[in-house]
TORKOL-4160 file (C-alpha; in steps of 0.2 Angstrom, whole numbers, padded with zeros to 4 digits, m for minus):
275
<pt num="1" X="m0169" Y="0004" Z="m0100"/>
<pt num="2" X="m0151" Y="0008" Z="m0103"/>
<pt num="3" X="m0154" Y="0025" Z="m0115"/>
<pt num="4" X="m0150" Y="0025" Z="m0132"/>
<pt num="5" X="m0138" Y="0011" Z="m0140"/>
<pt num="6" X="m0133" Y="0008" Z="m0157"/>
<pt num="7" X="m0132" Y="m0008" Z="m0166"/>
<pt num="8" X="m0145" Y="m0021" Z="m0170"/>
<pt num="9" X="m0153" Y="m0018" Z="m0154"/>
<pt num="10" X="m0169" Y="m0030" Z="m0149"/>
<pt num="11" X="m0169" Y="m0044" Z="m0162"/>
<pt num="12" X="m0183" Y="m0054" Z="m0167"/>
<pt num="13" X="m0188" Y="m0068" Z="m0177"/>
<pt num="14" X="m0204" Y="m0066" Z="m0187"/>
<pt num="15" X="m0213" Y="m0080" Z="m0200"/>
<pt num="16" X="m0230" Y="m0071" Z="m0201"/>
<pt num="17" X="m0238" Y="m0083" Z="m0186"/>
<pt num="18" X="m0250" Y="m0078" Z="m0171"/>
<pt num="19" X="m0234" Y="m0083" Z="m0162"/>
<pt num="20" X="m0224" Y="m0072" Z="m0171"/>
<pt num="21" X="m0235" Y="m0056" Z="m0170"/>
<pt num="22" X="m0235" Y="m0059" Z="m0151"/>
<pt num="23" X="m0217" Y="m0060" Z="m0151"/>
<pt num="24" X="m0216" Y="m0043" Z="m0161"/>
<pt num="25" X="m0228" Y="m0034" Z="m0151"/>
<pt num="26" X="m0216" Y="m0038" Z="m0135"/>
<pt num="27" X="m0200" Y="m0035" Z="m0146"/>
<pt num="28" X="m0207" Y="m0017" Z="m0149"/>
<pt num="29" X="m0212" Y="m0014" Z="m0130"/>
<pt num="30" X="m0193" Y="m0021" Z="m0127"/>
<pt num="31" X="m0186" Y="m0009" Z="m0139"/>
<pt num="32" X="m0196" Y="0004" Z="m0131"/>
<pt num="33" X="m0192" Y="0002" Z="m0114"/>
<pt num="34" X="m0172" Y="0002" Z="m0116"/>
<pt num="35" X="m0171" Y="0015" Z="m0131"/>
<pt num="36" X="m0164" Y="0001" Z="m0143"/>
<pt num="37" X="m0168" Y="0000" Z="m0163"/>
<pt num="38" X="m0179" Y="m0014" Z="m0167"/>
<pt num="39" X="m0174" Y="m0028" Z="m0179"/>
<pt num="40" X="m0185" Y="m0037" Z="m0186"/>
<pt num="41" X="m0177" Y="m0055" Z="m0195"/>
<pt num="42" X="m0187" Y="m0067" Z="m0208"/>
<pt num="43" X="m0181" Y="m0082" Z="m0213"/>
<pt num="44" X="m0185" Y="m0092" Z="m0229"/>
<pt num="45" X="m0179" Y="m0107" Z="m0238"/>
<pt num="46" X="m0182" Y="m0113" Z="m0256"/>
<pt num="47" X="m0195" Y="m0129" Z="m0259"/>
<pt num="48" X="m0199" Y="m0138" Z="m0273"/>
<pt num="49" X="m0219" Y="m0133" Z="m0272"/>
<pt num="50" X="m0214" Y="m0114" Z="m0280"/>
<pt num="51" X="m0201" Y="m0106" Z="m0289"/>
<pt num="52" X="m0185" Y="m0096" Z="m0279"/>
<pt num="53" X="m0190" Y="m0081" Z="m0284"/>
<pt num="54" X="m0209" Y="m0083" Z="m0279"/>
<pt num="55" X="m0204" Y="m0089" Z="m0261"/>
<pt num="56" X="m0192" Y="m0075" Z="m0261"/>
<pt num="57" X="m0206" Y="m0060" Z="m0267"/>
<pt num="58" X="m0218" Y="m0071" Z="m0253"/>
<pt num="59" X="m0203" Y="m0066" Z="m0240"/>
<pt num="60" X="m0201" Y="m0049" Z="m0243"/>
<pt num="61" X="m0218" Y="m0046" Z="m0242"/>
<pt num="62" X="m0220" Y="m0054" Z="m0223"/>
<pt num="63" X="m0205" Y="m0044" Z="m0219"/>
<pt num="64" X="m0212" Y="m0030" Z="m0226"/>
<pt num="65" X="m0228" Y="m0032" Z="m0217"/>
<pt num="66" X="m0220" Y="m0035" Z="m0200"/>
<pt num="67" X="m0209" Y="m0019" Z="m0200"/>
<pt num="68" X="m0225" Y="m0009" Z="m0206"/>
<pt num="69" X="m0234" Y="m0015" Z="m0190"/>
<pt num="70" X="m0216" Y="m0011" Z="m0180"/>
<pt num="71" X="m0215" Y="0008" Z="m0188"/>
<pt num="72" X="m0234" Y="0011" Z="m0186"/>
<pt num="73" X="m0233" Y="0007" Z="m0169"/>
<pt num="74" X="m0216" Y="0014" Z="m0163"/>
<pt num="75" X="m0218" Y="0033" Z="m0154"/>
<pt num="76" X="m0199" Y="0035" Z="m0150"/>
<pt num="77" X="m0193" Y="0039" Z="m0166"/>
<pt num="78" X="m0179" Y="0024" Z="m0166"/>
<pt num="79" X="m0178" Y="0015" Z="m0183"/>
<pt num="80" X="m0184" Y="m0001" Z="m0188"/>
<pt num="81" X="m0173" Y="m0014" Z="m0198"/>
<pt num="82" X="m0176" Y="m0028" Z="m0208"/>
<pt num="83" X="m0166" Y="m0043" Z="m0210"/>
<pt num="84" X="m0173" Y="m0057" Z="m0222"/>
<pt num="85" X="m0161" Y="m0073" Z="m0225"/>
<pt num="86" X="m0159" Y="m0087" Z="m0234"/>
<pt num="87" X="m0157" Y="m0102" Z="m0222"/>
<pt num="88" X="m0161" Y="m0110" Z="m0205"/>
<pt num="89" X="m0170" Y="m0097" Z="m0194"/>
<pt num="90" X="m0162" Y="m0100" Z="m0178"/>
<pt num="91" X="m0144" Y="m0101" Z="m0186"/>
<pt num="92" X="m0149" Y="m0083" Z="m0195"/>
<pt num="93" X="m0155" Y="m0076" Z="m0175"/>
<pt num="94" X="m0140" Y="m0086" Z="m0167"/>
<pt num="95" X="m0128" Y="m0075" Z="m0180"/>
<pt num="96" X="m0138" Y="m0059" Z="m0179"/>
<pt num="97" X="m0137" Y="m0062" Z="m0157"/>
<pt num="98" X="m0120" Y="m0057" Z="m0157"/>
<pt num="99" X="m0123" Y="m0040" Z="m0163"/>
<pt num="100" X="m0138" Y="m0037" Z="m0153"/>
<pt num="101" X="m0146" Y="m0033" Z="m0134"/>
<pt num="102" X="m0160" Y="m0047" Z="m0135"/>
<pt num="103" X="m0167" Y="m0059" Z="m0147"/>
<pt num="104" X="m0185" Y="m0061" Z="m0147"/>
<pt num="105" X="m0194" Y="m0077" Z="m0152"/>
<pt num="106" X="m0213" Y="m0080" Z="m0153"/>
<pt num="107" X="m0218" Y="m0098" Z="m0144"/>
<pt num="108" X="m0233" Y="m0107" Z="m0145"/>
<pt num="109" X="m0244" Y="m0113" Z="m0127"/>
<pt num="110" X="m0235" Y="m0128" Z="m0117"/>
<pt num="111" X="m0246" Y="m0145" Z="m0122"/>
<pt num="112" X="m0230" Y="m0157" Z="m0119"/>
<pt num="113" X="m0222" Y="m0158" Z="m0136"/>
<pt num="114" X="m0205" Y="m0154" Z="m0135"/>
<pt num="115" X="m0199" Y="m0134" Z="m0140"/>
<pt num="116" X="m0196" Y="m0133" Z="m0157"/>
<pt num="117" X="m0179" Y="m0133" Z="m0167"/>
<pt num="118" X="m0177" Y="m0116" Z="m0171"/>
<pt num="119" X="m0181" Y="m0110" Z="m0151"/>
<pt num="120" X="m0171" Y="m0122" Z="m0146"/>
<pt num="121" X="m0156" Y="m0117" Z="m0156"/>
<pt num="122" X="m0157" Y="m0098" Z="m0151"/>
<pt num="123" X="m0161" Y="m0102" Z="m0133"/>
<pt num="124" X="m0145" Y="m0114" Z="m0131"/>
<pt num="125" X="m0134" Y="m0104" Z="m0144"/>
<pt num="126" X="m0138" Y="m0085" Z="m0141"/>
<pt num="127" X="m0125" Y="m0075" Z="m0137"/>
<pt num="128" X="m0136" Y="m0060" Z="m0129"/>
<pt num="129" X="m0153" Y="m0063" Z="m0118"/>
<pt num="130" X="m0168" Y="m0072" Z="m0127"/>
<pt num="131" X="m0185" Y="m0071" Z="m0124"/>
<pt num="132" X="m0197" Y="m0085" Z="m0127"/>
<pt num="133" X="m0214" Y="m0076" Z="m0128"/>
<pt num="134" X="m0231" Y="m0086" Z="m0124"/>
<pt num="135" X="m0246" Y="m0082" Z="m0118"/>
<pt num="136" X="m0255" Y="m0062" Z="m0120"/>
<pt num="137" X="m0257" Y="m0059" Z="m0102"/>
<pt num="138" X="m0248" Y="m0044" Z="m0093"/>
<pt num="139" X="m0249" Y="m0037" Z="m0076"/>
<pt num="140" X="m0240" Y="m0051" Z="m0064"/>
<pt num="141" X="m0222" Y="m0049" Z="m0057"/>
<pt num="142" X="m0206" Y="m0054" Z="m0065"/>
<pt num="143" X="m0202" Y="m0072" Z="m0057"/>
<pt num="144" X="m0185" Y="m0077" Z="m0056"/>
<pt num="145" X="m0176" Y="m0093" Z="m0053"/>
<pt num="146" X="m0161" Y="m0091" Z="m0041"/>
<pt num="147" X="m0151" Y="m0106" Z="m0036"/>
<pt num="148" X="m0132" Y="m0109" Z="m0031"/>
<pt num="149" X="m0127" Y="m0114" Z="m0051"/>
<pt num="150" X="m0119" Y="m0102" Z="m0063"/>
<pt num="151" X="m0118" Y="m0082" Z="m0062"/>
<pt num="152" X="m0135" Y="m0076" Z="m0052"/>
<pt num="153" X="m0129" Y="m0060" Z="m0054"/>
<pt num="154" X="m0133" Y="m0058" Z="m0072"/>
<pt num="155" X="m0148" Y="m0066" Z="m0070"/>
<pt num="156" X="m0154" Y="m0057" Z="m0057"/>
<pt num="157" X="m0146" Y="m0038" Z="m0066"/>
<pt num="158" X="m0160" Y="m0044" Z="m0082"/>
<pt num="159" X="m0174" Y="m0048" Z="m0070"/>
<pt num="160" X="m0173" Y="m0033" Z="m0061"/>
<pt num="161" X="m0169" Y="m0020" Z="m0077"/>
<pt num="162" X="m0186" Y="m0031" Z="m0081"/>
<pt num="163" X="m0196" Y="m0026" Z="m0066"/>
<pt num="164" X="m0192" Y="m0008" Z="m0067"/>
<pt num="165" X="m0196" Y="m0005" Z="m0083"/>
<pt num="166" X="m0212" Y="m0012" Z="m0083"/>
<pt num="167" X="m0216" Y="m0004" Z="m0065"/>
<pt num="168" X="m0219" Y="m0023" Z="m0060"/>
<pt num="169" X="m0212" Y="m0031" Z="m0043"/>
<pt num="170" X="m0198" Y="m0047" Z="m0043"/>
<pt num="171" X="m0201" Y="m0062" Z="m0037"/>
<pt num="172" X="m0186" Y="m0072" Z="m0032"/>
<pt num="173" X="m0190" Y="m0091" Z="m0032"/>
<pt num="174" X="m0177" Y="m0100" Z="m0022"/>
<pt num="175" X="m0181" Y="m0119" Z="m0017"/>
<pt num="176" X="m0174" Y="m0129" Z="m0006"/>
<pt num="177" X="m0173" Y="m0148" Z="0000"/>
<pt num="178" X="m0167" Y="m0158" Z="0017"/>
<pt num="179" X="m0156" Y="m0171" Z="0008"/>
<pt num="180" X="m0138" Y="m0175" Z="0010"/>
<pt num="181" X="m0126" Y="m0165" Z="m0001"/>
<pt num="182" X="m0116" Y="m0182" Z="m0002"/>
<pt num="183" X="m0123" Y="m0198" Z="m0004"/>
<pt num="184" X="m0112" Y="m0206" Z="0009"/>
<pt num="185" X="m0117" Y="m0192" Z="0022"/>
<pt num="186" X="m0123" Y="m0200" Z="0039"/>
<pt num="187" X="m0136" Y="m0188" Z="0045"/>
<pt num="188" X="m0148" Y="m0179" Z="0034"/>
<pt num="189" X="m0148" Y="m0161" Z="0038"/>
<pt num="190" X="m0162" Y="m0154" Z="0051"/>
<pt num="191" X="m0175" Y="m0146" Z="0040"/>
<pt num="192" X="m0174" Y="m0128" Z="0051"/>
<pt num="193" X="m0156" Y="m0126" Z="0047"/>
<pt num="194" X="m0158" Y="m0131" Z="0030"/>
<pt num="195" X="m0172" Y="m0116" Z="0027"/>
<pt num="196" X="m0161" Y="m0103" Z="0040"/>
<pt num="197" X="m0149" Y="m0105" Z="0027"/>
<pt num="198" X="m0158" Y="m0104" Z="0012"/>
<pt num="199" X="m0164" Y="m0088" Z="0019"/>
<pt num="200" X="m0148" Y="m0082" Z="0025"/>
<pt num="201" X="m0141" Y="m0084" Z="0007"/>
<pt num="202" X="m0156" Y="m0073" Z="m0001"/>
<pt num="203" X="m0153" Y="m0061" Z="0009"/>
<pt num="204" X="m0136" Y="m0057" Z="0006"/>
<pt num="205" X="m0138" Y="m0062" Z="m0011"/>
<pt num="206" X="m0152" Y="m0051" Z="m0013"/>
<pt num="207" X="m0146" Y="m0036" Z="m0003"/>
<pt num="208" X="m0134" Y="m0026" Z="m0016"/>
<pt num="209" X="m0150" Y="m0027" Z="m0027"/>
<pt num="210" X="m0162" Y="m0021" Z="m0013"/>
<pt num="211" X="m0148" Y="m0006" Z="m0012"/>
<pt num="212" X="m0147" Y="m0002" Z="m0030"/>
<pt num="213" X="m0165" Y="m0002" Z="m0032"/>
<pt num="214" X="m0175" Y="0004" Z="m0019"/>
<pt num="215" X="m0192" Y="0008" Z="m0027"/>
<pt num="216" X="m0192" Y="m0009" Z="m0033"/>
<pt num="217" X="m0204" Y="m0022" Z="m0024"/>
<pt num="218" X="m0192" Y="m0038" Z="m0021"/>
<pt num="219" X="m0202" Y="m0053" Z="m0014"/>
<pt num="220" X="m0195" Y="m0068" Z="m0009"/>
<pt num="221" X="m0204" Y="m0086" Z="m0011"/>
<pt num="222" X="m0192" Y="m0098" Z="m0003"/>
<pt num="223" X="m0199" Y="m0115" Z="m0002"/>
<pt num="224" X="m0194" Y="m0134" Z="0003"/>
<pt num="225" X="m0196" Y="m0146" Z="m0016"/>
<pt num="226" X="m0191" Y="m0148" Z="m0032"/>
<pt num="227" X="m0184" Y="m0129" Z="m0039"/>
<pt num="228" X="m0194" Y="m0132" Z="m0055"/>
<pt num="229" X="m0209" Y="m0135" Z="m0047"/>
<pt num="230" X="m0208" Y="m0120" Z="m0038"/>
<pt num="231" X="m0203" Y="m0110" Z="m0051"/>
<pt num="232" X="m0217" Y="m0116" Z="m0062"/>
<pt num="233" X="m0230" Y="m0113" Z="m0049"/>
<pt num="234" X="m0225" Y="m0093" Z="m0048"/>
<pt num="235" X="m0225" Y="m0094" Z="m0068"/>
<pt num="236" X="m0243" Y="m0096" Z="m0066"/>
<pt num="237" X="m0245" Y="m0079" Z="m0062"/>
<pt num="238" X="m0229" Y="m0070" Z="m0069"/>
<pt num="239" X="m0227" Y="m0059" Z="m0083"/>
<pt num="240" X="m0211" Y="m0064" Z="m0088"/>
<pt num="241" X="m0201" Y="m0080" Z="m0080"/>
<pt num="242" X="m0181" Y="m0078" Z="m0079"/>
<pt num="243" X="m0168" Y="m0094" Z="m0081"/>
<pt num="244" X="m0152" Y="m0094" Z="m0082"/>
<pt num="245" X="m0142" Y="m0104" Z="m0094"/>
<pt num="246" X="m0123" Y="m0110" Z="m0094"/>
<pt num="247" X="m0112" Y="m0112" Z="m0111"/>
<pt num="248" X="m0120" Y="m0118" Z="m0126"/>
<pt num="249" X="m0135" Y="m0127" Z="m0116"/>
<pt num="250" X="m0149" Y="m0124" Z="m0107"/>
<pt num="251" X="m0150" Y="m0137" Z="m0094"/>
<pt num="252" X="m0163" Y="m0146" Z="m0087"/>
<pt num="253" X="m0172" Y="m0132" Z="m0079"/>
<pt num="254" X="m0171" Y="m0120" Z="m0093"/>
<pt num="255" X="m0180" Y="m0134" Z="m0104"/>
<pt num="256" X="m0194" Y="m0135" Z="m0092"/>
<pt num="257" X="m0198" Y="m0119" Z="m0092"/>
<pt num="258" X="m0198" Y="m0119" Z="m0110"/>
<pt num="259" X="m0210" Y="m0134" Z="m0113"/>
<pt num="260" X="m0221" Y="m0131" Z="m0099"/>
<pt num="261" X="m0222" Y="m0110" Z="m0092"/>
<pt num="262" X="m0238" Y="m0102" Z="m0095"/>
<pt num="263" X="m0230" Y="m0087" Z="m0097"/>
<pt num="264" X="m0214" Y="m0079" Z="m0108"/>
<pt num="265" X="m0197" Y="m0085" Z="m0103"/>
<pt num="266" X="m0181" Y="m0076" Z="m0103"/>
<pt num="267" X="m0166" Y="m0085" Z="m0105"/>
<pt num="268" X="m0149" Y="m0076" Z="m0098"/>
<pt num="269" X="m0132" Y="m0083" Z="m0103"/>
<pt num="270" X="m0122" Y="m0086" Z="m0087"/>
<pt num="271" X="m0109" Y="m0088" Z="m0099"/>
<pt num="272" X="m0104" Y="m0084" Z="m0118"/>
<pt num="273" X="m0108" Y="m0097" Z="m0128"/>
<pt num="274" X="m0096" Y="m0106" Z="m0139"/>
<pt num="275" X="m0095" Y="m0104" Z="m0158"/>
């Protein structure tokens, strides 16, 4: 996306599962796309079921597997690095994010059980952008969630790099409801000024972007309910979902979309994490 950078570049974790090789084969396109390195990270911990160094030798196998996939299928030249580490996974990818341009993370299908420990570490902890990939289709628009919270701007500035350099459109997904800001507020507002501004604020929200990329298709669903019913409804269809995410959580709309998106989620930092 950017041209050519140095550094660990795209950065993902990889134990060998289906998830894992999904999340590999969208870390390479990643890597592609922006003319980054790739990284690929394996973590492993000693058990009482087989000696250190057998676990150890099984480790550098897997990691050895998964960069052989990466270099056979890389066409740009760009190397591919290993990182295999003793430890937590998501404390390994939470360290190796401060040095890097995205993390990468395989996750499996929403069914209502919670995100796992490692994803949600890296997603709450990251310092750069994470994706969350789920789910093997390709072809629908980039969906992103814009709201009046945090810095939309670096949301927005991921999802449209997104769009572009998979030639997809953007869908901004900005909901709205008629209720008092302020529990002590007389009158509810009337529902028509409620959406006029709405759609007043995307458009000058929206409008630097429109100017700074004018090939790129920008739609805009802007809809009376909850926002993370909206946004999951154009997850449905989406390649690739975009949330942001304040501080060293991920709020209550960013979980969501992790449990329950049929489709990968990106995960921006509105801002840096603390240590």
């Amino acid at each position: 996306m950017d041209g050519r950078k140095q550094g660990l570049g795209v950065v993902v974790g990889y134990d060998g599962s289906d998830c894992a090789v999904r999340a590999l084969d969208w870390a390479l396109d990643e890597a592609e796309l922006r003319g980054d390195p790739l990284t690929v990270c394996h973590a492993w911990r000693p058990g009482p079921a087989a000696s250190e160094s057998a676990l150890r030798r099984a480790a550098e196998q897997v990691l050895w597997q998964a960069a052989e996939h990466a270099r056979a299928r890389r066409s740009d030249g760009l190397p591919v690095g290993t990182d295999l580490y003793q430890g937590p996974a998501g404390e390994r990818l939470v360290e190796l994010s401060a040095a890097a341009d995205l993390v990468v993370v395989g996750s499996c299908m929403p069914g209502g059980a919670a995100i796992g420990a490692v994803r949600r570490t890296v997603a709450a902890h990251a310092e750069c952008p994470v994706i969350m990939v789920r789910g093997s289709g390709r072809g629908g628009p980039v969906a992103v969630g814009v709201n009046g919270n945090g810095d939309v701007d670096l949301v927005l500035d991921f999802a449209c790099r997104e769009a572009v350099a998979r030639h997809l459109p953007l869908n901004v997904v900005h909901a709205w409801q008629c209720r008092p800001v302020h529990a002590a507020a007389e009158m509810p507002y009337e529902p028509e000024t409620v959406r006029a501004c709405a759609e007043q604020r995307m458009t000058r929200v929206l409008g630097p972007w429109r100017s700074r990329y004018p090939d790129l298709l920008i739609e805009v669903s802007a809809a009376e309910g909850p926002a993370r019913q909206e946004l999951l409804e154009a997850a449905v269809d989406a390649t690739l979902v975009v949330v942001g995410a304040p501080g060293t959580r991920c709020g209550s709309m960013t979980l969501f979309m992790l449990d329950h998106a049929p489709c990968s989620v990106a995960i921006v930092r509105t801002r840096k994490a603390d240590p």
